[in-house]
N, C-alpha and C positions, 0 to 999 in steps of 0.2 A: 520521352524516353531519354535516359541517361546514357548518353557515348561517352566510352571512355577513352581517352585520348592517345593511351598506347598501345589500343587493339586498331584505331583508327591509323596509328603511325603505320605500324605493323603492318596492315591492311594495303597501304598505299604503296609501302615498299616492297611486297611480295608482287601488287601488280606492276610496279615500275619493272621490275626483277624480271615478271614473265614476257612482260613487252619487249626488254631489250634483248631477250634471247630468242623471242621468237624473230626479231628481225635479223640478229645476225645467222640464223638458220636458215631464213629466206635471202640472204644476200647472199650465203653460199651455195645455197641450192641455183640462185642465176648464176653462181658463177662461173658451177659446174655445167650447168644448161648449156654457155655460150664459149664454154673452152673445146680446143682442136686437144683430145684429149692424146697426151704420149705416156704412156704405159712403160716408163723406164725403171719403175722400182717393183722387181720382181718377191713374190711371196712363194710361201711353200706350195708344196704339191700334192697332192690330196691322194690317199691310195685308190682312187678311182679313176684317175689321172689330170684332175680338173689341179689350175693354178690359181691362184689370186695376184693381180698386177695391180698397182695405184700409180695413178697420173702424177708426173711430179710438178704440174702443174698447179690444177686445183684440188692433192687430195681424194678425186674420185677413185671407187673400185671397182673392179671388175673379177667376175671369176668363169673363166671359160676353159675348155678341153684343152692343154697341149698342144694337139695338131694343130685346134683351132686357132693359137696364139702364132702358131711357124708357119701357118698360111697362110694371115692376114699381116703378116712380119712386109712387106713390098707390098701392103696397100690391095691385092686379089687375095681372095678367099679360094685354095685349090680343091676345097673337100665339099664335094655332090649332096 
């Protein structure tokens, strides 16, 4: 069988390509893992009253209720 030499290039480069992103997708996702997440970059507000916060730490997101965000604001959750 005849390989040809720029499908084999090609070939090697799209796996080099998948590899190095799947690792930096796995180094973010531990980095989100092991971060004390702070929720200081507020996003909009949903007409159903939910927000979206991202840590400005590592980037993660979160989207939770309002209250739930002004009750876990000092660390207790007030709502039953």
């Amino acid at each position: 069988m005849n390989v040809n030499e720029i499908d084999k290039f090609r070939n090697d480069f799209f796996e080099k390509l998948i590899k190095e992103e799947k690792a930096k997708e796995a180094a973010l996702m531990r980095q989100q893992a092991n971060c004390i997440h702070k929720y200081d970059q507020l996003g909009h507000i949903s007409e159903n009253g939910y927000q979206t916060r991202t840590c400005s730490k590592c980037g993660h997101t979160a989207i939770k209720s309002v209250r739930v965000w002004q009750g876990t604001a000092n660390g207790t959750c007030t709502i039953a």
